[in-house]
C-alpha atoms as one frame of an Amber mdcrd trajectory, in Angstrom:
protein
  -0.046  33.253-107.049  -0.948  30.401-104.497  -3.176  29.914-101.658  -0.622
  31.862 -99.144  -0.036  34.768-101.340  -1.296  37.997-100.529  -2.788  40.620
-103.020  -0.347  43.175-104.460  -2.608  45.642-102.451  -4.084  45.355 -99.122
  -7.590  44.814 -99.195  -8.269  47.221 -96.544  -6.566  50.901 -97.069  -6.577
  50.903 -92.841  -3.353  50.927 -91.366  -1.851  48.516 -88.069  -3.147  45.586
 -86.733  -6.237  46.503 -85.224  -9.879  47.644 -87.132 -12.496  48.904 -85.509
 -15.368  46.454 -85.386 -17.629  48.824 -87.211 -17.327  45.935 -90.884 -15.432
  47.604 -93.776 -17.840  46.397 -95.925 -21.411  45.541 -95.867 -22.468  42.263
 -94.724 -25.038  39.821 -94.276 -24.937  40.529 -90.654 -24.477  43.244 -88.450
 -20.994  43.685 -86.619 -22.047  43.089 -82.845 -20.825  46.320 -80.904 -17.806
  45.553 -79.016 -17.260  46.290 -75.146 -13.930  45.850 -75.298 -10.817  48.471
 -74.790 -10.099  47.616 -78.483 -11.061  44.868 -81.162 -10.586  41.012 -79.383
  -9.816  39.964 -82.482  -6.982  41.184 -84.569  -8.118  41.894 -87.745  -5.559
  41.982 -90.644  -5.165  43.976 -93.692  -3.584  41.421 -95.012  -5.121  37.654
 -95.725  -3.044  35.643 -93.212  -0.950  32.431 -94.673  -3.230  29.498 -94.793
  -0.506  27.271 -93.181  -0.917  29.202 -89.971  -4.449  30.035 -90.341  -6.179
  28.037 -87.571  -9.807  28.883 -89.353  -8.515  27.620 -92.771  -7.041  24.595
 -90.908 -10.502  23.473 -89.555 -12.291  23.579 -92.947  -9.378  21.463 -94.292
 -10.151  18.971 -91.627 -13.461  17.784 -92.727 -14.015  15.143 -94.154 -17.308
  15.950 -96.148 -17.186  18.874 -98.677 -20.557  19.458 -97.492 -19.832  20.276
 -94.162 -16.668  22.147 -95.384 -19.043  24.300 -97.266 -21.482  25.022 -94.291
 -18.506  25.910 -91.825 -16.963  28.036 -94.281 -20.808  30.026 -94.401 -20.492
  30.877 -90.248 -16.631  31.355 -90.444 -17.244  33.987 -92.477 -20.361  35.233
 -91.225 -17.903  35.439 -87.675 -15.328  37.251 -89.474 -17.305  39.768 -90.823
 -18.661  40.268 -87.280 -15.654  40.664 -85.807 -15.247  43.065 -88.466 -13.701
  41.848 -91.225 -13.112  42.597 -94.967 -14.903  40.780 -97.604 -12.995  40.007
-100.610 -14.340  40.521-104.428 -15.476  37.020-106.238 -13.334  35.775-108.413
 -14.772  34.621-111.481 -13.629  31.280-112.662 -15.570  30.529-115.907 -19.338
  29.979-116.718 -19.602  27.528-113.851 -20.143  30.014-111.514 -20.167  27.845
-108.609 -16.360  26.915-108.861 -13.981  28.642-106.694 -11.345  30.369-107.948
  -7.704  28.683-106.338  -7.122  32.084-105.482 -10.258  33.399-103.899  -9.910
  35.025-100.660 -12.381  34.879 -98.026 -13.039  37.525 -94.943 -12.234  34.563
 -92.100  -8.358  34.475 -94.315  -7.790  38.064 -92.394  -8.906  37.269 -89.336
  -6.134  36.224 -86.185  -8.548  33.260 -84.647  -5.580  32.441 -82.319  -7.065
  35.783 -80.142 -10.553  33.953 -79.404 -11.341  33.747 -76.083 -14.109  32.317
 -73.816 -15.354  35.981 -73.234 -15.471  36.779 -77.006 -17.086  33.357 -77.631
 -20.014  34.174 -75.064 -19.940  37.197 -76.750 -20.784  36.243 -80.275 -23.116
  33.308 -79.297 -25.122  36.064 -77.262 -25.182  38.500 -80.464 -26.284  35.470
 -82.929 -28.702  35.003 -79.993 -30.244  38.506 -80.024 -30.458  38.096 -84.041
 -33.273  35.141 -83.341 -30.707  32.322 -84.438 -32.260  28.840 -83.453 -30.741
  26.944 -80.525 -29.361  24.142 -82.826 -27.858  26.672 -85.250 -25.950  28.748
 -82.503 -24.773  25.133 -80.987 -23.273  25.006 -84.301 -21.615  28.025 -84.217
 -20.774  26.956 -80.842 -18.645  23.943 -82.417 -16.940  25.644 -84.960 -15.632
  27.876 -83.087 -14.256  25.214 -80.402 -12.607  23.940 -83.150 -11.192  26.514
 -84.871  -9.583  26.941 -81.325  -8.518  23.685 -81.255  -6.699  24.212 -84.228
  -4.723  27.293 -82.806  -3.805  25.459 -79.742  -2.475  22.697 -82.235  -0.085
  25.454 -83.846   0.906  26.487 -80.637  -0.859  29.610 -81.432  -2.892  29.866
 -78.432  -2.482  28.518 -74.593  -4.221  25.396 -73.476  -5.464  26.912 -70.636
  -7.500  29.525 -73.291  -8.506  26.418 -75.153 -10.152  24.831 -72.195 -12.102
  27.919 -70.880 -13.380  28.189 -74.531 -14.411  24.411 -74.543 -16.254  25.468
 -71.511 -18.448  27.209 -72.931 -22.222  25.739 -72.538 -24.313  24.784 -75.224
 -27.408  26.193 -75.656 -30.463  24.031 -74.265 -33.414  23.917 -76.707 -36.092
  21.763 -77.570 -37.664  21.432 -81.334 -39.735  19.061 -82.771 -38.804  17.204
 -85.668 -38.563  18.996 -88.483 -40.324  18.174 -91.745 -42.946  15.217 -92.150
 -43.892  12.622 -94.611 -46.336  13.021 -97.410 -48.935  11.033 -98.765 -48.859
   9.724-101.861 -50.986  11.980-103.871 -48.560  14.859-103.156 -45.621  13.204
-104.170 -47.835  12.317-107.543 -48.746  15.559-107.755 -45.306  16.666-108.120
 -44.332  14.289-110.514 -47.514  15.358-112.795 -45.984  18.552-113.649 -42.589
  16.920-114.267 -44.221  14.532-116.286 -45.942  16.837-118.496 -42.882  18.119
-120.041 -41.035  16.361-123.047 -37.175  17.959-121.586 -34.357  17.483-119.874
 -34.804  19.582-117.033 -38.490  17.626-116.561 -36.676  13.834-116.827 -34.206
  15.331-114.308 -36.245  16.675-111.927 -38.867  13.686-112.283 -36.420  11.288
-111.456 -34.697  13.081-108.769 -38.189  13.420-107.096 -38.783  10.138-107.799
 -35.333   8.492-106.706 -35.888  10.806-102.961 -39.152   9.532-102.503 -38.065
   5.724-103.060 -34.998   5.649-102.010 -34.417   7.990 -99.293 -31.187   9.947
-100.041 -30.463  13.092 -98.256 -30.316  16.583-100.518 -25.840  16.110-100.365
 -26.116  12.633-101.233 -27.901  12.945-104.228 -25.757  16.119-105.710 -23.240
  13.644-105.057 -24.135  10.723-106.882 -21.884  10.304-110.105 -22.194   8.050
-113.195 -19.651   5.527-111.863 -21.578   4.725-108.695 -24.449   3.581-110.628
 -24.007   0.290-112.288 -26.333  -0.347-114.388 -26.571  -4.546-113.900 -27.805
  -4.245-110.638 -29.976  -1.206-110.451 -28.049  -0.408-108.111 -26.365   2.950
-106.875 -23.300   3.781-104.312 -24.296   6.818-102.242 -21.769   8.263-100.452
 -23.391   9.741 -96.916 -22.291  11.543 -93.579 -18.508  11.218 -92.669 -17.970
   9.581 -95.761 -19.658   6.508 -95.280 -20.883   4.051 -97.973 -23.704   2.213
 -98.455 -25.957   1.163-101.669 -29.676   2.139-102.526 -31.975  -0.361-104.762
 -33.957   1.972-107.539 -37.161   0.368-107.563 -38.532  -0.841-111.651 -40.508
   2.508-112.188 -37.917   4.895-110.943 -35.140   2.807-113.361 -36.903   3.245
-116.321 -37.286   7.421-115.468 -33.191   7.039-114.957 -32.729   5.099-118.114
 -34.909   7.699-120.530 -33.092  10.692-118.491 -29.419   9.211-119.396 -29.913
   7.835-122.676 -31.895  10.756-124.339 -30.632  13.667-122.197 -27.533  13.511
-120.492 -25.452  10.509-122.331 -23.095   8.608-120.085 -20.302  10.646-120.187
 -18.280  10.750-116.451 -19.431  13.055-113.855 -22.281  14.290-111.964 -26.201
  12.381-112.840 -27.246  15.341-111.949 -26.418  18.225-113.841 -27.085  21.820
-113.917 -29.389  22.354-117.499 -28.703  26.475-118.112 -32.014  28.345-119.415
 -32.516  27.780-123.101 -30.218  24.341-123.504 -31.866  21.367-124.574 -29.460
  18.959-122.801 -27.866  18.906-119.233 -23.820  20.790-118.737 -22.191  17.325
-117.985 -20.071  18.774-115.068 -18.306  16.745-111.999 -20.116  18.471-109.592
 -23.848  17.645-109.381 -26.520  20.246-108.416 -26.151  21.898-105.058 -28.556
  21.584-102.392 -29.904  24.935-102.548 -30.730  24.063-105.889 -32.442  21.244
-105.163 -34.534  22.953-102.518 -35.358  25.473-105.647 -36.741  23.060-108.070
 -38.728  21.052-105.693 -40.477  24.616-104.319 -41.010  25.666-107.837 -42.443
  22.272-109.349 -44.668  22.604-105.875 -46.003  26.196-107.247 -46.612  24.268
-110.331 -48.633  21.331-108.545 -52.470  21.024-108.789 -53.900  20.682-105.249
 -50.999  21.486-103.240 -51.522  25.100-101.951 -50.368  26.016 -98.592 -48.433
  22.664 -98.310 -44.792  22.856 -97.898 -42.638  20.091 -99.128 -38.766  20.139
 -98.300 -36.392  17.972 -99.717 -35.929  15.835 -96.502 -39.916  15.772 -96.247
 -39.180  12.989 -99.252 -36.796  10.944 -96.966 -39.296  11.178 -94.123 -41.762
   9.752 -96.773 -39.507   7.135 -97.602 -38.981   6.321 -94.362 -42.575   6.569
 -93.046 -44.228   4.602 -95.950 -41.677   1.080 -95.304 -42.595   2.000 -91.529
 -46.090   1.292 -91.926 -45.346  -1.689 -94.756 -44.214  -3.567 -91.418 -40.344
  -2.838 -91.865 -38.497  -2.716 -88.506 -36.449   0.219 -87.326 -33.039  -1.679
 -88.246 -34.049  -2.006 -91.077 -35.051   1.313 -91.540 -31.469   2.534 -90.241
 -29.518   1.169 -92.557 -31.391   2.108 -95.593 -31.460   5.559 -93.794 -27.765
   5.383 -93.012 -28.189   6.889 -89.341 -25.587   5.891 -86.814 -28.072   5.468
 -84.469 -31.269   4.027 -84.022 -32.757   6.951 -82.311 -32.300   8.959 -85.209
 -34.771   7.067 -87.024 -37.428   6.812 -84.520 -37.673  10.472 -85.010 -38.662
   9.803 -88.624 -41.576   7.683 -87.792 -42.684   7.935 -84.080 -44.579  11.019
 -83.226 -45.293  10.188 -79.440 -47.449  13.282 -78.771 -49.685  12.688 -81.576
 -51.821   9.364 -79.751 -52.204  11.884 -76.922 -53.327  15.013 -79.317 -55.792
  12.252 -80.571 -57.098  10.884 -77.526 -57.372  14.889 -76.112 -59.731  16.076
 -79.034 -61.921  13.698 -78.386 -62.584  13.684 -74.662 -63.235  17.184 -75.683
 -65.188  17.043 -79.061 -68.304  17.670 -77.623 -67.729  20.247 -75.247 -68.224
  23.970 -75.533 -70.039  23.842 -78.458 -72.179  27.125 -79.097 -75.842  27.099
 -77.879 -78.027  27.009 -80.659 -80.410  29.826 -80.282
């Protein structure tokens, strides 16, 4: 069976090419009630060939697997919207997080060539009423822009269509930063409970805490990071970043010598991920070629935090420990081009937002022109 096949039975026992919007199956989100004659969307009962598939198309196009995996997340939270079937998982083997070549997906049954700017502002108004953020419906927003791209490209849709759905405004929205930078006892703090552990799991996580806080990866970058980037000469490692670009990190003495114990007495040198998934119960990582995924990483770090002494009510993200990185060469007296390109950001402005907080002088100087004021009367 290949990509293009078709299962011997059709996923849907509906007949014709139009379902009602009401989801055949249930969903992480709601199908938004259509105002429409019928479905805007056709909705097949068949998966669709790939080749022609103007959804599949886009996620082919990127260039990180990453972002591949994010856009595949909305494409099919769309498709299910629009009312879509959702496929069984198909197992693979004990690496559950492999896809099956022949896995099937709700956006495969969906005719994207049928968008248009009405069901666009349609669908960005529904994710709008379920409390989406303005930066996550902007990138709904995109996808779908180019997933119409990609039907105007197969001559699949009109360009005339394809403007009035570029037309479409972005959603305006201002957010703070998110995350901050941590002082040094927390990141200590973490690495206490790492480092009272004899285990694999321990050396991996201590080191992966470590090599974030020191280094400044991002969460991808460091799921990414295979045995033959490292070379073990230099101290050196190749991280590959956003749109595929290259650039080396320096691991600092302290943070070698956790990477050293981790390889040599856990994990061995064989190819593949440096960090590996270690299964409940095994003494020694599953060398695999794919490294832990990000929601992992955002698992460990939140449950060595629960572990922490002296860390209650404080939130630590993954990124927090790039902010830290960032923040604590900041105030060594680095400059902000320097900061960049250990950062990788394309631009400079980027990396401003990981050290400036403008607001905060003025927070300052507010609280105390008013420290004194409005106190209560002592009786």
């Amino acid at each position: 069976m290949t990509l293009d096949s078709f299962y011997p039975q059709p996923v849907s026992s509906q007949e014709g090419d139009y379902l009602p919007a009401g989801g055949i199956v249930e969903a992480p989100l709601q199908p938004f009630p259509v105002d429409f004659d019928r479905a805007p969307v056709r909705i097949s009962p068949t998966p669709l060939p790939r080749s022609r598939n103007p959804g599949y198309r886009h996620l082919r196009a990127q260039e990180s697997s990453v972002s591949a995996t994010s856009k595949r997340s909305q494409l099919n939270k769309l498709a299910l919207l629009l009312g879509a079937p959702n496929p069984p998982r198909l197992a693979m083997d004990e690496d559950a997080r492999r896809l099956h070549p022949n896995q099937l997906f709700p956006y495969d049954f969906v005719h994207w060539e049928d968008l248009s700017s009405e069901v666009v502002d349609e669908l960005l108004a529904h994710l709008r009423d379920l409390e989406l953020a303005g930066a996550t419906r902007n990138s709904y927003r995109a996808l779908l822009r180019g997933v119409a791209k990609e039907a105007w490209k197969l001559q699949l849709m009109s360009h005339e269509t394809f403007e009035l759905i570029k037309s479409v405004s972005s959603i305006r929205y201002k957010k703070l930063p998110g995350g901050k930078a941590h002082p040094e006892r927390v990141i200590r703090a973490l690495l206490d409970v790492c480092d009272a552990k004899d285990d694999a799991r321990s050396h991996r996580d201590g080191l992966m805490i470590a090599l974030m806080a020191t280094t400044g990866p991002r969460r991808a970058e460091v799921s990414g990071i295979q045995m033959s980037d490292i070379d073990f000469h230099t101290h050196e490692i190749r991280i590959t970043g956003k749109g595929n670009k290259d650039r080396i990190i320096q691991v600092p003495g302290s943070v070698w010598d956790r990477l050293t114990v981790y390889v040599h007495r856990f994990r061995g040198d064989k190819p593949g991920a440096l960090f590996t998934p270690i299964w409940n119960k095994r003494k020694n990582p599953d060398v695999v070629a794919k490294g832990l995924s990000t929601a992992s990483i955002n698992s460990r770090i939140d449950v060595i935090r629960k572990q922490a002494e002296g860390l209650t009510g404080i939130t630590i993200a993954p990124h927090d420990l790039r902010r830290t990185f960032a923040t604590d060469l900041f105030n060594a007296g680095m400059a902000l081009r320097e900061l960049q390109i250990l950062l990788g950001h394309a631009s400079m402005s980027t990396t401003e937002t990981y050290v400036f907080d403008e607001s905060s002088e003025y927070r300052a100087k507010a609280a105390t022109i008013n420290a004194d004021r409005f106190a209560a009367r002592k009786s």
